[in-house]
mmCIF file as Biopython writes it, N, C-alpha, C and O atoms, coordinates in Angstrom:
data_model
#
loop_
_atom_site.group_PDB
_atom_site.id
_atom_site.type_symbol
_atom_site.label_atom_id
_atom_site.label_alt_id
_atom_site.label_comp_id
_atom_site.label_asym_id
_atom_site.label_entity_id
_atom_site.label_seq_id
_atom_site.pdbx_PDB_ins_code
_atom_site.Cartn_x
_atom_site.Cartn_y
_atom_site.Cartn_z
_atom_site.occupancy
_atom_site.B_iso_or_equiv
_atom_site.auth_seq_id
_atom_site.auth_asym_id
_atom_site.pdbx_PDB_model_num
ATOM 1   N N  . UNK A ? 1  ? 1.344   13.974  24.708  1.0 0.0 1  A 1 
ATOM 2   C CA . UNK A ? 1  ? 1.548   12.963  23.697  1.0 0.0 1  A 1 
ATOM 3   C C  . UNK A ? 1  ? 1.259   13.589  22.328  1.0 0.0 1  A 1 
ATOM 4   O O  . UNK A ? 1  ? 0.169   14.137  22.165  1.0 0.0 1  A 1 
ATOM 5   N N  . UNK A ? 2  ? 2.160   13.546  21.328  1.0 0.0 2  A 1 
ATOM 6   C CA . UNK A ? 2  ? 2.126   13.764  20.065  1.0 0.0 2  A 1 
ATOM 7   C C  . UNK A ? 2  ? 1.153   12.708  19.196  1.0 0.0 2  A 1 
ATOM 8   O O  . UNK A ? 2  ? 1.189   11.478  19.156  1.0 0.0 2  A 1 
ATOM 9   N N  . UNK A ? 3  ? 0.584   13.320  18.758  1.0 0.0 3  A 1 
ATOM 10  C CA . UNK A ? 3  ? -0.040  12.835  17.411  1.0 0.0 3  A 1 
ATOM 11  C C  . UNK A ? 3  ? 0.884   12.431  16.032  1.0 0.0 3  A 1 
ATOM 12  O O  . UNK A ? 3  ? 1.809   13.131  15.620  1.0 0.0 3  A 1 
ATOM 13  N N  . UNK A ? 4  ? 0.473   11.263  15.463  1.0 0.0 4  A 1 
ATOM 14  C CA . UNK A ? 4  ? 1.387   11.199  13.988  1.0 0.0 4  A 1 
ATOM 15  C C  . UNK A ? 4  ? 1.077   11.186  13.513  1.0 0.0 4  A 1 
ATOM 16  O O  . UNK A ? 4  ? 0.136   10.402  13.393  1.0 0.0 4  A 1 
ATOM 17  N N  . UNK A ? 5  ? 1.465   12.119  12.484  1.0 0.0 5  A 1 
ATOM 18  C CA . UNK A ? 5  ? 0.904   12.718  11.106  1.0 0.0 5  A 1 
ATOM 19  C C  . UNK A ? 5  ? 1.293   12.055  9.937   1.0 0.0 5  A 1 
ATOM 20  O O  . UNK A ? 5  ? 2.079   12.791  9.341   1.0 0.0 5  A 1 
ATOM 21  N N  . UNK A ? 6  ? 1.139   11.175  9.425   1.0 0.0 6  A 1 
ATOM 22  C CA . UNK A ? 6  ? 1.210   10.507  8.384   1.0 0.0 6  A 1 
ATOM 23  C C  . UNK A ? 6  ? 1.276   11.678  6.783   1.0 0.0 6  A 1 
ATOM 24  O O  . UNK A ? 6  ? 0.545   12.523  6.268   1.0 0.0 6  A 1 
ATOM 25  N N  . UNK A ? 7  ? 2.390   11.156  6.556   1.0 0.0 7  A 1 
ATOM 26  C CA . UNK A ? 7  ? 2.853   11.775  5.268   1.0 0.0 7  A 1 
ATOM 27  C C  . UNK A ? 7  ? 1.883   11.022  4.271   1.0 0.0 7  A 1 
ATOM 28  O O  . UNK A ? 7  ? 1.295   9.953   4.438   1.0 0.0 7  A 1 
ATOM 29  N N  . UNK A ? 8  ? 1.882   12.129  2.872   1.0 0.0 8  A 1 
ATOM 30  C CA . UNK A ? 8  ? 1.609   11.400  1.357   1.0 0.0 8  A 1 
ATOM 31  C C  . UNK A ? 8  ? 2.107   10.461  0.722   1.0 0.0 8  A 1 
ATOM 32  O O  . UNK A ? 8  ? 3.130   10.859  0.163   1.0 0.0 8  A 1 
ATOM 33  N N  . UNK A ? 9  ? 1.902   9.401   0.520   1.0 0.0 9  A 1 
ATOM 34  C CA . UNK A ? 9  ? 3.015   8.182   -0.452  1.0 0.0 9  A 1 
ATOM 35  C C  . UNK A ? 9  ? 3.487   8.303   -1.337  1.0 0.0 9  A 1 
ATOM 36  O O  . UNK A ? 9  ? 4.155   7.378   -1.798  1.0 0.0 9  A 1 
ATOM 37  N N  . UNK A ? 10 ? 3.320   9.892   -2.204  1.0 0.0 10 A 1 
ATOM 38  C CA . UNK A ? 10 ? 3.920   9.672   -3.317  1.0 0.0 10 A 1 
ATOM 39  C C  . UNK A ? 10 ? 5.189   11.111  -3.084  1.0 0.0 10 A 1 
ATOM 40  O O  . UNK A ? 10 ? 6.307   11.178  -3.595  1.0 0.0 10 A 1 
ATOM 41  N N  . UNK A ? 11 ? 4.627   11.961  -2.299  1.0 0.0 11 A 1 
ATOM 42  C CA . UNK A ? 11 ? 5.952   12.791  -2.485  1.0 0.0 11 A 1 
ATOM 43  C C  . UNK A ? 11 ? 6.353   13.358  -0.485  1.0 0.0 11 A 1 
ATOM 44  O O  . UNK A ? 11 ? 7.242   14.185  -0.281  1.0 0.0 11 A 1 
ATOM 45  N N  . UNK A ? 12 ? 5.617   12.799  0.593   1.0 0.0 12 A 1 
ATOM 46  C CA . UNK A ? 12 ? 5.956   12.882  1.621   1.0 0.0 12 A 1 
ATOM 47  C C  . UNK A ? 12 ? 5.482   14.362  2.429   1.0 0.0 12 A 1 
ATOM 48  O O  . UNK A ? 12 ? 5.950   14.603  3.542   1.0 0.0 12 A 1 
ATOM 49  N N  . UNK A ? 13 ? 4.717   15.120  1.900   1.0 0.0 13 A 1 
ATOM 50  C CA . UNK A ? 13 ? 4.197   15.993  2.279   1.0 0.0 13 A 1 
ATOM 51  C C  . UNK A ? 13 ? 3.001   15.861  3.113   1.0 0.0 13 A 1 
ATOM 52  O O  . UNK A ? 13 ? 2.516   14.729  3.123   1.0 0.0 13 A 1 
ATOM 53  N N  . UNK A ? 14 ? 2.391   16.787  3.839   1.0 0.0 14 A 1 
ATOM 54  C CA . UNK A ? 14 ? 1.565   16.647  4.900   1.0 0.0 14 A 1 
ATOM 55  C C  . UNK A ? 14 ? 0.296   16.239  4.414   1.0 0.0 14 A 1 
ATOM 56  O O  . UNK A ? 14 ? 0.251   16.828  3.333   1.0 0.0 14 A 1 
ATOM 57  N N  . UNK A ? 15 ? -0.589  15.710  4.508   1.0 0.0 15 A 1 
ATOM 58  C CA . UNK A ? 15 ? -1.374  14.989  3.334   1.0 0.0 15 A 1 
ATOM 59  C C  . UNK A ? 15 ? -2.869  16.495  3.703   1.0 0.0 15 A 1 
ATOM 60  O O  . UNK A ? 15 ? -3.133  17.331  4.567   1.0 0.0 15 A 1 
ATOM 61  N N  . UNK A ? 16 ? -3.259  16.140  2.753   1.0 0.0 16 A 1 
ATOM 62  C CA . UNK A ? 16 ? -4.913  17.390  2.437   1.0 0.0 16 A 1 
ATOM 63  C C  . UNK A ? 16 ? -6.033  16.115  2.845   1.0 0.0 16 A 1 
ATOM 64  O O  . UNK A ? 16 ? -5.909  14.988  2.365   1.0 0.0 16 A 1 
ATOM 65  N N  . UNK A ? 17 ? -7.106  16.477  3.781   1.0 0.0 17 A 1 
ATOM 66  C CA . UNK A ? 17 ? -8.038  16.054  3.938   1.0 0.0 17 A 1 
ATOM 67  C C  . UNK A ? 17 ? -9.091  15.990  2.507   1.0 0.0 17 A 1 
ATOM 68  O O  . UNK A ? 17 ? -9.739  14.959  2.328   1.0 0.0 17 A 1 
ATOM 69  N N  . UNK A ? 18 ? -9.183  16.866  1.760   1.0 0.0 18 A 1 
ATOM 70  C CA . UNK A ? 18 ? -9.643  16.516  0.735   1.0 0.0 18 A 1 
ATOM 71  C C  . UNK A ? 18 ? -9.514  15.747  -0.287  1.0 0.0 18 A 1 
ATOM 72  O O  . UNK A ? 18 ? -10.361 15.571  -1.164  1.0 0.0 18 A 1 
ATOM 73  N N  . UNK A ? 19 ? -7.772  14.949  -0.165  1.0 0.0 19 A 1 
ATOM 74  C CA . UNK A ? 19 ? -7.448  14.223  -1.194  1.0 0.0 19 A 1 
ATOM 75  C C  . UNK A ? 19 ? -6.893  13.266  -0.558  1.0 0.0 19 A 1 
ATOM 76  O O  . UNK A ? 19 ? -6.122  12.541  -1.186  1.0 0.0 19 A 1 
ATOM 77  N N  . UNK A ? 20 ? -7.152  13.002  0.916   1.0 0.0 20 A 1 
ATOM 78  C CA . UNK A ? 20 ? -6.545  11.794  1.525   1.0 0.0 20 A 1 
ATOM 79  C C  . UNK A ? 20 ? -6.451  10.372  0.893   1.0 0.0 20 A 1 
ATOM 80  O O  . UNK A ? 20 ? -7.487  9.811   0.536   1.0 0.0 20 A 1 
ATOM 81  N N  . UNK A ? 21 ? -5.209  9.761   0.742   1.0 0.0 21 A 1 
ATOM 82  C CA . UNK A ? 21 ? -4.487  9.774   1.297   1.0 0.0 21 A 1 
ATOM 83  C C  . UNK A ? 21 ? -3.038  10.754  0.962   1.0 0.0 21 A 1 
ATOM 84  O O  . UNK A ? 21 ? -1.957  10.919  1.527   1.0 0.0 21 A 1 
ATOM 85  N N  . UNK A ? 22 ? -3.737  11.305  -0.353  1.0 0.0 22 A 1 
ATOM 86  C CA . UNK A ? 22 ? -2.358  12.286  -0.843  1.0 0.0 22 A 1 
ATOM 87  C C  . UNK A ? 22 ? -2.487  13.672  -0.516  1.0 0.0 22 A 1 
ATOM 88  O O  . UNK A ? 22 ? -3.547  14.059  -0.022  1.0 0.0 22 A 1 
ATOM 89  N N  . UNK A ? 23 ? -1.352  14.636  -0.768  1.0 0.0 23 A 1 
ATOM 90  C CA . UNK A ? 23 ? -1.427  15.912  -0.491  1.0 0.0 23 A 1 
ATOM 91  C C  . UNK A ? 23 ? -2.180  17.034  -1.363  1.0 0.0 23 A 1 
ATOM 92  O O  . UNK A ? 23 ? -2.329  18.241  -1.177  1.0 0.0 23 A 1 
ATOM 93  N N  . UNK A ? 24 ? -2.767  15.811  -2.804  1.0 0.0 24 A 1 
ATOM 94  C CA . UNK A ? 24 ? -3.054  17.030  -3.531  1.0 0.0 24 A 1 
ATOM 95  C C  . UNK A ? 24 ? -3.969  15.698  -4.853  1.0 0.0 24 A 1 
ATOM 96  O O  . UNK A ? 24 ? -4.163  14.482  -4.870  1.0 0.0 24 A 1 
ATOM 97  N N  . UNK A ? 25 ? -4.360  17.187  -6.002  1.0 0.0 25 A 1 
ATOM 98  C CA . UNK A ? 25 ? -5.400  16.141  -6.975  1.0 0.0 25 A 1 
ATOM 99  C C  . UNK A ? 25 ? -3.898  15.479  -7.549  1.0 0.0 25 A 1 
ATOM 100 O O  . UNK A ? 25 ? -3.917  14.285  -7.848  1.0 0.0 25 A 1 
ATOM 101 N N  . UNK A ? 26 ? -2.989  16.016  -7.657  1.0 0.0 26 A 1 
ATOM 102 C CA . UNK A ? 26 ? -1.694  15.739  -9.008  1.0 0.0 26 A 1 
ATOM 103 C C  . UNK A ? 26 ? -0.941  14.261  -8.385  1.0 0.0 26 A 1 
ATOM 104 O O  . UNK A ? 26 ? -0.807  13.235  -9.052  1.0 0.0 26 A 1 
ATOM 105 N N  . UNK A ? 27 ? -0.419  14.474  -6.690  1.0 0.0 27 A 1 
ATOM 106 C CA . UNK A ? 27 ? -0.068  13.391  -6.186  1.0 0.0 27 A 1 
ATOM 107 C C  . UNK A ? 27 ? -1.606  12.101  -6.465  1.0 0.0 27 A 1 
ATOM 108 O O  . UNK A ? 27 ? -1.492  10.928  -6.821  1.0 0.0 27 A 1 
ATOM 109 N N  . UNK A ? 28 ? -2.529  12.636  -6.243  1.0 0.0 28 A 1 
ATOM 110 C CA . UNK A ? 28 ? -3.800  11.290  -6.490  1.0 0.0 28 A 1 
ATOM 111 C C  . UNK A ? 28 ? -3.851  11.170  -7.910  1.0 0.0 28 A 1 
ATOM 112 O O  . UNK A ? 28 ? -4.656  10.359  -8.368  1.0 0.0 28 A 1 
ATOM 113 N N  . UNK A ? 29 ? -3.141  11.826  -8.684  1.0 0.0 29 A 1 
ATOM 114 C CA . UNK A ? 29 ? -3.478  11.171  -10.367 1.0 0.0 29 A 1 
ATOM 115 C C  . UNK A ? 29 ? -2.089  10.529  -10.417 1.0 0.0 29 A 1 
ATOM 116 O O  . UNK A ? 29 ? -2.159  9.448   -11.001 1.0 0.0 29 A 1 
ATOM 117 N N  . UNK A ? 30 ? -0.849  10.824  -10.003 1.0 0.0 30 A 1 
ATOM 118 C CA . UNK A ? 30 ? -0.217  10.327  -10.446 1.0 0.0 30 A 1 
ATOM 119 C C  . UNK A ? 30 ? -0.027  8.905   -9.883  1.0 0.0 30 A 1 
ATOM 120 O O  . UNK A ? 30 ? 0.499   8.021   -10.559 1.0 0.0 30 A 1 
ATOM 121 N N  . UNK A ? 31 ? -0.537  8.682   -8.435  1.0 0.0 31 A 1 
ATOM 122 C CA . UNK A ? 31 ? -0.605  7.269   -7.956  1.0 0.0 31 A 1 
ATOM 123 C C  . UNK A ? 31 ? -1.723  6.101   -9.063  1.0 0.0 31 A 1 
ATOM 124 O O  . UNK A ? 31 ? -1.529  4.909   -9.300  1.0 0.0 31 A 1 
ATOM 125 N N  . UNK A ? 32 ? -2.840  6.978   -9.541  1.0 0.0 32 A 1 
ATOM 126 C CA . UNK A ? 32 ? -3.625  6.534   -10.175 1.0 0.0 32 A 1 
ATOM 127 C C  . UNK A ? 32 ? -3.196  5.580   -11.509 1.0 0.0 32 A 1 
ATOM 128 O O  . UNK A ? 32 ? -3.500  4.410   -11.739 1.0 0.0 32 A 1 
ATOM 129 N N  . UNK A ? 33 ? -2.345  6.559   -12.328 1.0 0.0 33 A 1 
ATOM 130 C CA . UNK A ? 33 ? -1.258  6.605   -13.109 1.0 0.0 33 A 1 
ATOM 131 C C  . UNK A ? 33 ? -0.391  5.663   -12.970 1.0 0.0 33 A 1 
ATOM 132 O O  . UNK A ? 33 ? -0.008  5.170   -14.031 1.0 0.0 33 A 1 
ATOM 133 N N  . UNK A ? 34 ? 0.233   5.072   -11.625 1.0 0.0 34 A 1 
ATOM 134 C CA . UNK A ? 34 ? 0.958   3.868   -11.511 1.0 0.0 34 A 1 
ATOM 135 C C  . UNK A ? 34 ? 0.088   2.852   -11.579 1.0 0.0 34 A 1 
ATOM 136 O O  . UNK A ? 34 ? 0.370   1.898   -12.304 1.0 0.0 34 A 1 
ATOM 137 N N  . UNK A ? 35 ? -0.921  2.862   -10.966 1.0 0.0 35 A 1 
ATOM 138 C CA . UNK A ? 35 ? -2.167  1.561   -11.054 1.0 0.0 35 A 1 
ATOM 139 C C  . UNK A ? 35 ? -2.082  1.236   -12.631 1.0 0.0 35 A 1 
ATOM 140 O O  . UNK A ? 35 ? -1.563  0.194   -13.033 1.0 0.0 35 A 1 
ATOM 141 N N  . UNK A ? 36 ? -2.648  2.235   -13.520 1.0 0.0 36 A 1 
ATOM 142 C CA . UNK A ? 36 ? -2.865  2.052   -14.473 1.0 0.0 36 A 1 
ATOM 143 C C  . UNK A ? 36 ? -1.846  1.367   -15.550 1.0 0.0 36 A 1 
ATOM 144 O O  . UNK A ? 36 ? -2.176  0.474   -16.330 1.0 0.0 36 A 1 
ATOM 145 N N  . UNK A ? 37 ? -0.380  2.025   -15.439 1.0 0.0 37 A 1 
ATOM 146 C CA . UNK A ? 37 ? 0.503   1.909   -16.575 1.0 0.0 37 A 1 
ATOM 147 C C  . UNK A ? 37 ? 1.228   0.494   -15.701 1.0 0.0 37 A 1 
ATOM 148 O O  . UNK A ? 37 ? 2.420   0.189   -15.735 1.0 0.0 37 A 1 
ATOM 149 N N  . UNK A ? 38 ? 0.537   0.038   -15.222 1.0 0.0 38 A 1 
ATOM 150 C CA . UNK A ? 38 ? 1.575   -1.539  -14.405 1.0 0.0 38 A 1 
ATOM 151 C C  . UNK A ? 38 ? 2.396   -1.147  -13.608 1.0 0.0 38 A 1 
ATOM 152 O O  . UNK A ? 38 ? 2.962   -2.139  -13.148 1.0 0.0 38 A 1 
ATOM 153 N N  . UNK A ? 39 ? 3.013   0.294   -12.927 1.0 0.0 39 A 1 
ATOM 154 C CA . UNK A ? 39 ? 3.883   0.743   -12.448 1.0 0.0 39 A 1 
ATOM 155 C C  . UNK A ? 39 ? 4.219   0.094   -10.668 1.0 0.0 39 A 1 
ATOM 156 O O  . UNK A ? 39 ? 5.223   -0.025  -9.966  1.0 0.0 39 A 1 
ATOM 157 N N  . UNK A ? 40 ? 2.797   -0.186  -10.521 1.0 0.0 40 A 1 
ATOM 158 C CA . UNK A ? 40 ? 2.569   -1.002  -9.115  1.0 0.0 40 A 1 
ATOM 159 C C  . UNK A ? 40 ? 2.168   -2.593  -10.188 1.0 0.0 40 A 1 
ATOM 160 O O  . UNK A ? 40 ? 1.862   -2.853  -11.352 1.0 0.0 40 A 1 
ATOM 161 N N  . UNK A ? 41 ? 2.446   -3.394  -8.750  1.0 0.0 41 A 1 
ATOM 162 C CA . UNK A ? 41 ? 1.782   -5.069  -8.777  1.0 0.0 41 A 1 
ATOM 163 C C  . UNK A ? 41 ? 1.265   -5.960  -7.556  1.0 0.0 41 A 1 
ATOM 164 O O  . UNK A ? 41 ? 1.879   -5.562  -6.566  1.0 0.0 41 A 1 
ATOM 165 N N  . UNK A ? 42 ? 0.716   -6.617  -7.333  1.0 0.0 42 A 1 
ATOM 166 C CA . UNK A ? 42 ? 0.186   -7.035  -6.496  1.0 0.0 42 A 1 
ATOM 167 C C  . UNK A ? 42 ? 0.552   -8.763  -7.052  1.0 0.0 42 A 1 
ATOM 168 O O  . UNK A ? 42 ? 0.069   -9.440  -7.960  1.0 0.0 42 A 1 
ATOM 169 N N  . UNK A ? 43 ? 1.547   -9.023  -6.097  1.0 0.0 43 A 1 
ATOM 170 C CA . UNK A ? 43 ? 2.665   -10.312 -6.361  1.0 0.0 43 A 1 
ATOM 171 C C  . UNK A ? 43 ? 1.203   -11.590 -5.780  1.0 0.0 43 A 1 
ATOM 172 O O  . UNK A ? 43 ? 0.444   -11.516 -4.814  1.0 0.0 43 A 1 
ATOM 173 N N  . UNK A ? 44 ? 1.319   -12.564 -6.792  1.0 0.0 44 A 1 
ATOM 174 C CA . UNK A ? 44 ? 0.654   -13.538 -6.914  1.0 0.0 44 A 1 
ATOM 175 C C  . UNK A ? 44 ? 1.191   -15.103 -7.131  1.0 0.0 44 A 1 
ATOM 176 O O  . UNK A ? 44 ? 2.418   -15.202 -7.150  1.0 0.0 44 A 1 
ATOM 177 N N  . UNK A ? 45 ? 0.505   -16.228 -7.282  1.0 0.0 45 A 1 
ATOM 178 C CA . UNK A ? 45 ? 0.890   -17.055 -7.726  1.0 0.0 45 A 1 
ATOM 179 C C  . UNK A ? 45 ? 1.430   -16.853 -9.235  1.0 0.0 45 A 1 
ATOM 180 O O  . UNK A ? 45 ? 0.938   -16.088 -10.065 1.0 0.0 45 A 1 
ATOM 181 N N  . UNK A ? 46 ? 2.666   -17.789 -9.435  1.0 0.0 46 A 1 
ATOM 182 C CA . UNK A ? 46 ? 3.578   -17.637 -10.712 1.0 0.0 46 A 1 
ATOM 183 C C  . UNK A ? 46 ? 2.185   -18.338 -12.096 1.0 0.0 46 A 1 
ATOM 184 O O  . UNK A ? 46 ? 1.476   -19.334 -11.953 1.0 0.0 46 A 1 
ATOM 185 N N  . UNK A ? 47 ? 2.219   -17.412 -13.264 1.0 0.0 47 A 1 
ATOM 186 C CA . UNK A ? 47 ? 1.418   -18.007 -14.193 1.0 0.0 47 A 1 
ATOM 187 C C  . UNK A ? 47 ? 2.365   -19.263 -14.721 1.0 0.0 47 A 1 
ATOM 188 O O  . UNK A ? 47 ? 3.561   -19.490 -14.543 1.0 0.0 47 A 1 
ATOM 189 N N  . UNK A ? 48 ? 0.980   -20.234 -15.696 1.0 0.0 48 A 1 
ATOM 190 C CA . UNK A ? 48 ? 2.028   -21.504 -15.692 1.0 0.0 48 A 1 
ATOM 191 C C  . UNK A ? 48 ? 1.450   -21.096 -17.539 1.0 0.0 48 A 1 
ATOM 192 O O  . UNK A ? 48 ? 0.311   -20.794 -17.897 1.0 0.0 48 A 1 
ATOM 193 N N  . UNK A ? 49 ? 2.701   -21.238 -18.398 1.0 0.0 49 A 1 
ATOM 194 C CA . UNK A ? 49 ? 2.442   -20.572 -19.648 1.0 0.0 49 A 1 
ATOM 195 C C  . UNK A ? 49 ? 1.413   -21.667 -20.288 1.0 0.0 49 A 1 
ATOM 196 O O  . UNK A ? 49 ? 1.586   -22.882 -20.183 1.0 0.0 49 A 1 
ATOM 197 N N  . UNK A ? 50 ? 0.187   -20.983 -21.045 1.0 0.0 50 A 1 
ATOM 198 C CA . UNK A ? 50 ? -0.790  -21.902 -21.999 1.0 0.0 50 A 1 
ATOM 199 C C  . UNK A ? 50 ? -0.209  -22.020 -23.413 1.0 0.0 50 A 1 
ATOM 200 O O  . UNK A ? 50 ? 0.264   -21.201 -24.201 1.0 0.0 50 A 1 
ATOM 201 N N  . UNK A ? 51 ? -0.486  -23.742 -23.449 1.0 0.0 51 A 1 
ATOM 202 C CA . UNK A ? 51 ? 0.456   -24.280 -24.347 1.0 0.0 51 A 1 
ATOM 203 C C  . UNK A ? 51 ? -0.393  -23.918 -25.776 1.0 0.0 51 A 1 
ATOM 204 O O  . UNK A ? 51 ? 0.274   -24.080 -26.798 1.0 0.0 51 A 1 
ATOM 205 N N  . UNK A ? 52 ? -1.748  -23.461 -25.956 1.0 0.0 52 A 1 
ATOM 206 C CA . UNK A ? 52 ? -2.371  -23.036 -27.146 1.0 0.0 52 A 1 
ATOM 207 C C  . UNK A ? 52 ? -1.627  -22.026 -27.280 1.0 0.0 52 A 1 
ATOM 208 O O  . UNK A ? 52 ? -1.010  -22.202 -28.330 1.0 0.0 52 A 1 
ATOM 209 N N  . UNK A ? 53 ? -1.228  -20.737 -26.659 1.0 0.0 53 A 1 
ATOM 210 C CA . UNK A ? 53 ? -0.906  -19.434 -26.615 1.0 0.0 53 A 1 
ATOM 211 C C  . UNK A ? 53 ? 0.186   -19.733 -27.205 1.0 0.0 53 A 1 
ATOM 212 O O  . UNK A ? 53 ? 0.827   -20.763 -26.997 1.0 0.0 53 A 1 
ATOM 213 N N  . UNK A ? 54 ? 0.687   -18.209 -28.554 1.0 0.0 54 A 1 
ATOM 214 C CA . UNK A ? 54 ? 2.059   -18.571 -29.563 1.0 0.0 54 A 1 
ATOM 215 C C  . UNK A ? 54 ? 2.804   -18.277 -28.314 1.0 0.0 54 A 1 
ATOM 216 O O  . UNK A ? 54 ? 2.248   -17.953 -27.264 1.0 0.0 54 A 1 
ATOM 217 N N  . UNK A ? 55 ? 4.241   -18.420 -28.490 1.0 0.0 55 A 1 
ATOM 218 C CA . UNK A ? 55 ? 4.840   -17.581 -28.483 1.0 0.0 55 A 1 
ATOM 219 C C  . UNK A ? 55 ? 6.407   -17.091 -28.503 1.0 0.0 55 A 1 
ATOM 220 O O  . UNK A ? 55 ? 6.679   -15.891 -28.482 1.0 0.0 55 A 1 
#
């Protein structure tokens, strides 16, 4: 029986125990990097717009 080796999420390479879940520091900054710049989202209830707020 084979074992499965789970690839990196950001570029599909064999992932590094030291930077699990990615293959490397550059794949873990650049996932970091999507967190940060909104690039990922985590889908929620719809906002309902505040009527003080301009806009």
């Amino acid at each position: 029986m084979t074992r499965f080796e789970r690839k990196c999420p950001i570029c599909a390479k064999p992932r590094d125990p030291q930077f699990t879940p990615f293959c490397s520091k550059h794949c873990r900054d650049r996932d970091l990097l999507n967190w940060l710049d909104e690039g990922y989202a985590i889908p929620g209830p719809a906002q309902v717009p505040d009527e003080n707020e301009p806009g």
